[in-house]
N, C-alpha and C positions, 0 to 999 in steps of 0.2 A: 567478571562477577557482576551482576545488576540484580539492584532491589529495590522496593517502591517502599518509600518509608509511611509505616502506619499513623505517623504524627503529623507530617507536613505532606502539602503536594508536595513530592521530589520525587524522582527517576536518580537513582546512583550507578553507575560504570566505573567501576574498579579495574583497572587494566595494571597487568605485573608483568613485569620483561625481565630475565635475568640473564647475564651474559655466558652463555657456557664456554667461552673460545678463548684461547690464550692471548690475546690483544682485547685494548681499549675501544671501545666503542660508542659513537654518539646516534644516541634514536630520536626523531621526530615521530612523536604522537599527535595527531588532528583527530577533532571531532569533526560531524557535519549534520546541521538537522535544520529541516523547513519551516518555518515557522508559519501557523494556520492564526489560531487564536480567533476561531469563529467557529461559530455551529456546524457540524460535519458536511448539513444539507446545505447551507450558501457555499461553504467551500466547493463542493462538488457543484453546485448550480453556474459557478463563473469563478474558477479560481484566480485569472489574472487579473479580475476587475479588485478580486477580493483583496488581493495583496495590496495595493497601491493604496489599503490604509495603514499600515502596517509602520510602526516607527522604529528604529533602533538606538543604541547607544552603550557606550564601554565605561565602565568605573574600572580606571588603573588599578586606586589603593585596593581594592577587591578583587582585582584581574575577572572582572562578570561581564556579561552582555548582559544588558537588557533589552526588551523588546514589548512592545504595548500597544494597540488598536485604535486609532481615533476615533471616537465614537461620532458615526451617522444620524444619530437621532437624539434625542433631548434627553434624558436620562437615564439611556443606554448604561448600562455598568459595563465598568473598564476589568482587563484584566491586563495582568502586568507577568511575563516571564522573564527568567532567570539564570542564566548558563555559566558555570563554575569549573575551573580547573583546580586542583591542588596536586601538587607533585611530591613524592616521599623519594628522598634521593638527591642525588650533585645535576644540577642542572645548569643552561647553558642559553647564555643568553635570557631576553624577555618574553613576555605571551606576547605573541602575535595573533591577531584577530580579522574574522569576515563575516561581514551580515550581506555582501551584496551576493546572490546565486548565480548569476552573469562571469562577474569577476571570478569566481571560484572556479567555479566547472569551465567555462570558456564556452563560445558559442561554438553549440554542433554536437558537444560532448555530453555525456550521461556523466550519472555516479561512480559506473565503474573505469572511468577514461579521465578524470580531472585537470585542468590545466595545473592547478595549481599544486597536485601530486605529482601528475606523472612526470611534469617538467619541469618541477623541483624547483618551484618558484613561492616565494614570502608571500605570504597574505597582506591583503593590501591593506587590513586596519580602515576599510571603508563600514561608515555608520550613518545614521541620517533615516532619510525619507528614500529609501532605497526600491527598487522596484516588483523585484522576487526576492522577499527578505529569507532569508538562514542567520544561523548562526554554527558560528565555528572557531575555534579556540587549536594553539597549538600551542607545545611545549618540547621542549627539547631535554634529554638526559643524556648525563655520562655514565658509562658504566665498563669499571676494572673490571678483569676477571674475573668470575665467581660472584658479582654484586647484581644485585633485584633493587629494582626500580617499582616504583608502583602510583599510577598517575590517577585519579580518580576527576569524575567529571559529573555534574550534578544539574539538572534541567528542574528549573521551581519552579513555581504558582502563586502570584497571591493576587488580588484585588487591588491593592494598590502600590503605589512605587515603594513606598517605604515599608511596605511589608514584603515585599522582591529584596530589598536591599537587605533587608534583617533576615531575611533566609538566606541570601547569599551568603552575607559574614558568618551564618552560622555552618555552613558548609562549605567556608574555606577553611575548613581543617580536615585534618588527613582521621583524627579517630573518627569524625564524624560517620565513614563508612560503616566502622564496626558497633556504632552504637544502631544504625539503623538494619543491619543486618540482624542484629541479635535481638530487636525489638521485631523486627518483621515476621521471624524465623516464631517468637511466641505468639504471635498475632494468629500466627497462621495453624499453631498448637489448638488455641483456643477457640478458634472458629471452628474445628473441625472437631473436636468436641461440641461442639455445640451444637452441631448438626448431629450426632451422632455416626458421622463419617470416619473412616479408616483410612491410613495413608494408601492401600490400595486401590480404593472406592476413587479418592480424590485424585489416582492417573487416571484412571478410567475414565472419568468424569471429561479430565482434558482428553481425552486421546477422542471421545465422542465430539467435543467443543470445535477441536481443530476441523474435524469434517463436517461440520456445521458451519464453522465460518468458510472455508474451502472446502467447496462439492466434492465427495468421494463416492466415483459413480459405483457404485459397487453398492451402496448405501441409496441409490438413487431407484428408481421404478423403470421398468424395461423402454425400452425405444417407440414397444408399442401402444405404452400406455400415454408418455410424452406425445408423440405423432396426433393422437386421440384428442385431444386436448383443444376446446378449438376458445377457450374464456379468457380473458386476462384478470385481474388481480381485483379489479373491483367485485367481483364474482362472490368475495370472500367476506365480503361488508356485509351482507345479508346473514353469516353464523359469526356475527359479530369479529370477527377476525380482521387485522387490516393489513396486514402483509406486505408490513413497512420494515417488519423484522425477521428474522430466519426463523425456520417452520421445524418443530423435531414432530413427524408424525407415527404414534402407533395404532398397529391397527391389533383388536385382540377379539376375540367370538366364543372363549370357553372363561368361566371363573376362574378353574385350574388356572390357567396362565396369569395371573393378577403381580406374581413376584417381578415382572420386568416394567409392570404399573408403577410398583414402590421405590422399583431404583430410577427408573424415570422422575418422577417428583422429588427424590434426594440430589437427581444429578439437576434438577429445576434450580431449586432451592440453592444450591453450590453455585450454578452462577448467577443468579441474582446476586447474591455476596458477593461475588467478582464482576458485577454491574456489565454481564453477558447477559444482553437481552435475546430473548427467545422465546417464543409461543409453543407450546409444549399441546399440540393434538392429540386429544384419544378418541379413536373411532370405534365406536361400539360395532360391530358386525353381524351379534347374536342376529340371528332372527326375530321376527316382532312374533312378540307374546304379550298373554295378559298379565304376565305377574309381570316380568321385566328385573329379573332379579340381577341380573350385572348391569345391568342401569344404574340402580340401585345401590349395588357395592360399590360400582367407581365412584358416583357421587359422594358415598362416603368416605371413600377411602381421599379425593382429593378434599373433601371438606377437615379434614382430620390430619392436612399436608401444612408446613408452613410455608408453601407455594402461597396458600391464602391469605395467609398474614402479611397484611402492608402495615408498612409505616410512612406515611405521609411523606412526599419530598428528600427520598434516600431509594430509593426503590427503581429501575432500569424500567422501561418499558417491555410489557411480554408479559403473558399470562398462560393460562390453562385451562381450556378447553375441552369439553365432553359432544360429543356427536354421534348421532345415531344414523348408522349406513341407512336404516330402512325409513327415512325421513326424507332422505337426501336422494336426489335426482344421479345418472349417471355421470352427466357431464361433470356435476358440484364434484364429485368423489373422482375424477377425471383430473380437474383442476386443485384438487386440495393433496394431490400424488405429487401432480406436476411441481408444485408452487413448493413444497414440501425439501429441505437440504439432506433429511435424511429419513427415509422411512424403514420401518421397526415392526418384523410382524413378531407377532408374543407367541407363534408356536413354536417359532427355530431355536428357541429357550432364553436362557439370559441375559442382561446387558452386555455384560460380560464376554460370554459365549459368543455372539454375533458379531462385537468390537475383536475378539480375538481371532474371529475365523474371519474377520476381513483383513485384516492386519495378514494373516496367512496367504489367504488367493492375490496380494498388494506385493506380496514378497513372493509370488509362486507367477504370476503373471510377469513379473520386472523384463525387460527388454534384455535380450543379449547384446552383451557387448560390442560392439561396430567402432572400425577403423572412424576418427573422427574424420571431417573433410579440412585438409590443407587447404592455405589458402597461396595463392598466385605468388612467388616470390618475387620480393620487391623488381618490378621491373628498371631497366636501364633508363635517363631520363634520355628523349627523343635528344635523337641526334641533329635534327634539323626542327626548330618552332616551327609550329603547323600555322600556314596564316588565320589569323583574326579577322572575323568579318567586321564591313566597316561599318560603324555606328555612330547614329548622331548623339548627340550629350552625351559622349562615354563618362562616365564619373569613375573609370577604374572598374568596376565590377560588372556593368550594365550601362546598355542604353538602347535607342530604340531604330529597329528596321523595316523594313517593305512602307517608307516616307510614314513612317509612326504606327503602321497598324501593328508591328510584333513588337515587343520589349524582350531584349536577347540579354540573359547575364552569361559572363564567364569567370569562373572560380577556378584559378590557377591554386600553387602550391600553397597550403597555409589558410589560404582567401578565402572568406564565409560573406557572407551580408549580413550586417548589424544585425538582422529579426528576417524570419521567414517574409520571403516575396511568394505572392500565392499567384495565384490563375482558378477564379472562381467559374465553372462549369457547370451550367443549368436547364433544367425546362423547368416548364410547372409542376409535373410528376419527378425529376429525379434527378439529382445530382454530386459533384465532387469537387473537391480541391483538390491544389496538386501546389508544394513550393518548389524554388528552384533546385532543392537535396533530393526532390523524387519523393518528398511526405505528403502524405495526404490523406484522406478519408471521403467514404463514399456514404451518402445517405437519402431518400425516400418520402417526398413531400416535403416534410419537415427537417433541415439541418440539424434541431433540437433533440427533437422527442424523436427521431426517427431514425438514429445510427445505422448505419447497417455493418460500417467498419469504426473502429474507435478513433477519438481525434485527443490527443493530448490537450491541445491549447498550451502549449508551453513551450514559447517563444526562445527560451535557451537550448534546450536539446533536440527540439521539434524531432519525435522520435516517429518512425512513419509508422500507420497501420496497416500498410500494404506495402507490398514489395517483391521484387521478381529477383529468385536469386536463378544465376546459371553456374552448370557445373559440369566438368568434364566427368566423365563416368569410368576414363579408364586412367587418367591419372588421381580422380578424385579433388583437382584444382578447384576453387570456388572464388568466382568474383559476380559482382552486379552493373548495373547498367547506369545508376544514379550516382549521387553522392552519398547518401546513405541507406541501407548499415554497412556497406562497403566501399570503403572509400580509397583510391591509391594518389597518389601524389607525384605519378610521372606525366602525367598531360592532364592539359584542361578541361570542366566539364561544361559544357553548353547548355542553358535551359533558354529553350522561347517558347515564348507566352504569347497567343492570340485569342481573337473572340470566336469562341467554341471549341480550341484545340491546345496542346502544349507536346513540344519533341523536347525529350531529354536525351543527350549524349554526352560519355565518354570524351568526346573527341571531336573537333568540329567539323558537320557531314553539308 
C-alpha cells in the first residue's frame, strides 16, 4: 500500500506479510532508495559529481536516516530527508541500516542482483560523507502461523534538521499510515470535485499521463512524418513553446469536434494539481478564413478553462497553446508532430474513445509468447589454470604489457576493480569508451551533448550501453564475450587497453 500524505512531504509503504504455512517463520524486509536532493537538471547534468555533497546520518532513538546536501553557494537553502521504518508485530533483532550504494549493491551489480540480498549479508550501518548516497533500513519479523506482520516505511522532507526529525518522530508510529491514507483518500474526493471530474474521467486522465511520460507509439505520428523532420527543439521558441516539457498535441479543423478540446483542458488541469507538467497543443487546421470562427471558439473555450488560472509559485511548468496550421510553415507543423508525446486528431472522436482503442491495438499487437533463451549451464571450473601473461606491476588485478604500451586486467572468480578502468578512444569527429566489463558508450563530436549510445556514469554497476550477445540457435544457449551482462565464473576475463584499440576476452588468447 503507498500514499503521499496531503499534510506533510511523505511518501508511506505499507508492506503486510502474513504467514499462510504450518511453521514459524522469520522475514527480512529492506528498503532501498537513491538519494538526489537536487534539481532534476544538475542531477542529470553530472550525477556523480552531484552525489559527493550528499551527507548522511542515523538517529537510533528514531531508527530514521537522515540525509541533507551541503550547500555550494552562499545561501543556498538546505533541504533535509527522512527515512522511517516502524513494524506492527514480534520482531527480531534491531534496524539495521545503509547509506553507502557501493556497499549495498556491490561492485558490478544493479538492483536486481544486491550484494547485500542475494548473499544474505547485514548491512553495514555505514553513514557519513558517503560517495553514492541511499538510504536503506531493514527489519526483521517473526511470524506464527496464521499471523500478519505489517512494516510500514515512510521517506520525509523538511528544510531543516529539526523539522526531518519532527516528521520522523511523527511517523514512527504504525496509526500514522491510516491517518494518512484516509486523509489522502479525502483529498483526492475533494479535488476532483473541484474540478468537476469523475472517478472515470480521473483513470483516463492517468492512462493518457502514463503515455505522455512513456512514448506510446501508437499515440506517436507515422515514421514518415518523424523521417521529415529535419528542426531541433529550439524550432519551437519562436510559438512561444520551450520543450523543456512533454508535448499533448491535438489537431481539430471542424467546430463539431470541440468535446475532445474540453476533455483535454480538464485532463490539463488534473495534472497541474498533480504537478504533471505538460504543454497541452491545439492546432487549429480549419482553413483561413475571414471570420475565423473556431479560432474564435478555442480561444474561448481555453480562456474560460482553469488551465488559465495560476496561482503564483504552486503551479508546474506547462501551459496551453492555440496555433494556426495556416500560419505555420511545413517544417514548424513537421517538428511540432515530431517533438509532440502524443498526438490526438479530434476526428477519430473522444478522449476516451482513442485512449481505449489504443489500449485495444496495445493488447491485439502483444508478442506471442517465445521459448525464453537459457542461459549456458554453469560450466565446470578448468581443469588445468590457463597461463597468466606476464606483467609488470601486477597489483592482483592489472598491470602493464608490450614494456608499458598495453595495461592488461584479469578478473578471475569474484574479482571486479574497485571503479570502471576505461580505455578512452578518439578522433576529432568521433568517439567511445569501453571499461575492462566490456561497458561503454559511443558518441559524435561531442562526448556530452552528443550520445549516440547511453553512458550511465555509475561507477558501481557500470551497466553497458552496448553489448554483443551470442547465442546458439539450436539449443537456444546464451552467453557474451565480456563481463558484462553475462558473466560466468569458470575462467578469467582479459581486458587490454592500448592507444587506439582494446581486446576483450573470455579467456586468455
Amino acid at each position: 500500500e503507498l500514499v503521499v500524505s496531503p499534510e506533510d512531504d511523505a511518501e508511506v509503504r505499507r508492506v503486510s506479510i502474513t504467514n499462510l504455512g504450518a511453521r514459524t517463520r522469520e522475514i527480512e524486509l529492506t528498503s532501498y532508495a537513491e538519494i538526489v536532493l537536487a534539481p532534476p537538471a544538475a542531477d542529470a547534468a553530472h550525477p556523480a559529481f552531484s552525489n559527493l555533497f550528499v551527507q548522511t546520518e542515523f538517529v537510533p532513538e528514531l531508527r530514521a536516516l537522515l540525509a541533507t546536501r551541503r550547500p555550494r553557494l552562499h545561501g543556498e537553502p538546505q533541504v533535509w530527508a527522512a527515512h522511517v521504518v516502524v513494524a506492527e508485530g514480534e520482531t527480531v533483532g534491531g534496524v539495521q541500516y545503509e547509506t553507502d550504494r557501493a556497499r549495498f549493491l556491490g561492485r558490478g551489480r544493479g538492483i536486481r542482483t544486491p550484494m547485500s540480498i542475494i548473499d544474505g549479508l547485514p548491512l553495514s550501518n555505514t553513514v557519513g560523507d558517503v560517495l553514492d548516497p541511499i538510504v536503506s533500513l531493514r527489519r526483521r519479523v517473526r511470524l506464527v502461523p496464521g499471523a500478519t506482520a505489517r512494516v510500514t516505511f515512510s521517506t520525509l522532507v523538511a528544510p531543516s534538521r529539526d523539522g526531518a526529525l519532527a516528521l520522523a518522530d511523527e511517523y514512527n508510529n504504525p496509526a500514522t499510515f491510516e491517518r494518512a491514507a484516509t486523509l489522502a483518500w479525502t483529498q483526492a474526493q475533494v479535488q476532483l470535485h473541484h474540478l468537476g471530474i469523475n472517478a472515470d474521467e480521473a483513470h483516463l486522465f492517468q492512462d493518457l499521463a502514463s503515455r505522455v511520460l512513456y512514448s506510446a507509439p501508437a499515440l506517436r505520428p507515422s515514421s514518415a512524418v518523424l523521417t521529415r523532420n529535419m528542426r531541433g527543439a529550439s524550432a519551437l521558441w519562436g510559438h512561444g513553446i520551450s520543450g523543456d516539457v512533454p508535448i499533448v498535441l491535438v489537431r481539430i479543423d471542424e467546430a463539431e469536434d470541440r468535446e475532445i478540446i474540453r476533455q483535454l483542458l480538464r485532463a490539463h488541469e488534473y495534472w497541474r494539481l498533480k504537478l504533471l507538467a505538460v504543454d497541452l497543443v491545439i492546432l487549429n487546421e480549419r482553413a483561413a478564413s475571414y471570420a475565423q470562427d473556431l479560432q474564435v471558439s478555442l480561444e474561448a473555450q481555453v480562456r474560460t478553462s482553469r488551465s488559465r488560472v495560476r496561482q503564483e509559485g504552486h503551479e508546474p511548468p506547462g501551459g496551453v497553446f492555440i496555433l494556426r496550421a495556416d500560419l505555420m510553415s511545413a517544417e514548424d507543423r513537421a517538428l511540432l508532430q515530431t517533438a509532440a508525446r502524443a498526438v490526438l486528431l479530434s476526428h477519430r472522436g473522444t478522449l476516451a474513445e482513442q485512449v481505449v482503442r489504443l489500449l485495444r491495438s496495445q493488447t491485439a499487437a502483444a508478442p506471442m509468447a517465445v521459448q525464453p533463451p537459457r542461459r549456458l549451464p554453469a560450466p565446470a571450473p578448468l581443469a588445468v589454470e590457463p597461463p597468466r601473461p606476464t606483467l609488470e606491476f601486477f597489483n592482483g588485478l592489472g598491470g602493464f604489457a608490450k614494456d608499458g604500451r598495453e595495461y592488461v586486467t584479469i578478473l578471475g572468480e569474484g574479482q571486479w576493480t574497485p571503479a570502471p578502468w576505461i580505455n578512452v578512444i578518439a578522433n576529432p569527429a568521433f568517439g567511445f569508451q569501453v571499461s575492462e566489463s566490456g561497458s561503454g558508450y559511443t558518441w559524435s563530436l561531442n562526448s556530452r551533448e552528443n550520445q549516440l549510445t547511453p553512458w550511465s556514469n555509475d561507477p558501481v554497476s557500470d551497466p553497458p550501453g552496448e553489448t554483443i550477445y551470442i547465442r546458439d540457435e539450436d539449443s537456444g544457449e546464451l552467453w557474451g564475450p565480456t563481463v558484462l551482462p553475462i558473466r560466468e565464473e569458470a575462467w578469467p576475463y582479459i581486458a587490454r587497453h592500448g592507444q587506439g584499440y582494446s581486446r576483450l576476452a573470455p579467456h586468455p588468447s
